[in-house]
C-alpha positions in Angstrom: 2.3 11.6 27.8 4.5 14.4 28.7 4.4 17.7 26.0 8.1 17.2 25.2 7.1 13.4 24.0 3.8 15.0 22.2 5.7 17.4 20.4 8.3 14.4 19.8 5.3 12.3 18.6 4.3 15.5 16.5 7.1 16.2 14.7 7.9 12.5 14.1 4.1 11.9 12.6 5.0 15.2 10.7 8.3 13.6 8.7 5.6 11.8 6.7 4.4 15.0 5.0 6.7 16.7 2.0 8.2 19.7 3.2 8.8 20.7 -0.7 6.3 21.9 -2.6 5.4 20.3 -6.1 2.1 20.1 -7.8 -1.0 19.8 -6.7 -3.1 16.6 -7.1 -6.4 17.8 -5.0 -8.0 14.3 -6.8 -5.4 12.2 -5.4 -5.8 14.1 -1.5 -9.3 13.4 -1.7 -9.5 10.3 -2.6 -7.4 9.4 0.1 -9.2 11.8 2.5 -12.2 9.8 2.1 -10.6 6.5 3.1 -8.9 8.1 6.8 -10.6 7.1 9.8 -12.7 9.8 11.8 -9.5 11.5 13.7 -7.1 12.0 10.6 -9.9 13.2 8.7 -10.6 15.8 10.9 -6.8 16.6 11.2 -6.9 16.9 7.4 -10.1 19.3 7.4 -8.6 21.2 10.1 -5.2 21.6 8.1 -5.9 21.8 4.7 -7.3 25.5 4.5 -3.9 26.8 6.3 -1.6 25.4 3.0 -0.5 26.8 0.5 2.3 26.0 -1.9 4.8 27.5 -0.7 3.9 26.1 2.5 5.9 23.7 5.2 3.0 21.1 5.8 4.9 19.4 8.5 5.2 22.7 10.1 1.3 23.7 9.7 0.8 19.9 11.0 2.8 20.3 14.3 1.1 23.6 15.3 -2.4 22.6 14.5 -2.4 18.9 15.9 -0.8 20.3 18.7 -3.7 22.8 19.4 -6.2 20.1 18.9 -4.7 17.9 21.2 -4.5 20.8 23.6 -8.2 21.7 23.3 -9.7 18.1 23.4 -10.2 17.2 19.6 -7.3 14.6 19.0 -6.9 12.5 21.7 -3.3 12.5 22.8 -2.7 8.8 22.4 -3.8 8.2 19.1 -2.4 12.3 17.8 0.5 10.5 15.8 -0.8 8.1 14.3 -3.7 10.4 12.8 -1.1 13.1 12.3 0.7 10.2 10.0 -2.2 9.2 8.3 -3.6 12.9 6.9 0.0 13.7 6.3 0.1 10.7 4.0 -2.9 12.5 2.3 -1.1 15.9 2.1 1.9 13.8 0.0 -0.6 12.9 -2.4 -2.0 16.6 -2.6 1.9 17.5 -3.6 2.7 14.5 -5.8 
C-alpha cells in the first residue's frame, strides 16, 4: 500500500471519530474498549492519553496510527479498519 493510500486509509478511518468536543462518558469508552479486537485496543491505549477536550481525535488518530504502522505495531492492511473501530470508542468517550 503506497503512504499516500495509508494516509488516505487514515484519514478516512479517522471521519469516524467526533472532531467536536462534548462530554465525557469514560464508562461508555470503556465498555466499548473492552469489546475491540487486539489491534484497535491497542490503537485506543496508544491514543487515549494524548486527548484532551479540546482535542481533534481524528487528528491525534492520523499521527499516531500512522507512527504505529510505520514502526511495526499496526499492520498496514488491517490500520483502518482498527483505526475505525477505536475511533468508534473515542465517539462514545464524547457522547
Amino acid at each position: 500500500m503506497s503512504k499516500t493510500r495509508l494516509m488516505l486509509t487514515l484519514a478516512l478511518g479517522g471521519l469516524a471519530c467526533s472532531a467536536a468536543p462534548a462530554r465525557a462518558n469514560p464508562a461508555a469508552a470503556a465498555q466499548c474498549r473492552a469489546g475491540l479486537p487486539p489491534e484497535a485496543a491497542l490503537i485506543y491505549d496508544a491514543v487515549l492519553p494524548q486527548i484532551s477536550p479540546t482535542s481533534v481525535i481524528r487528528d491525534v488518530m492520523q499521527q499516531k496510527v500512522r507512527a504505529m504502522v510505520m514502526a511495526g505495531q499496526v499492520k498496514e492492511s488491517s490500520a483502518r479498519d482498527s483505526a475505525t473501530a477505536a475511533g468508534a470508542c473515542f465517539r462514545a468517550l464524547r457522547e
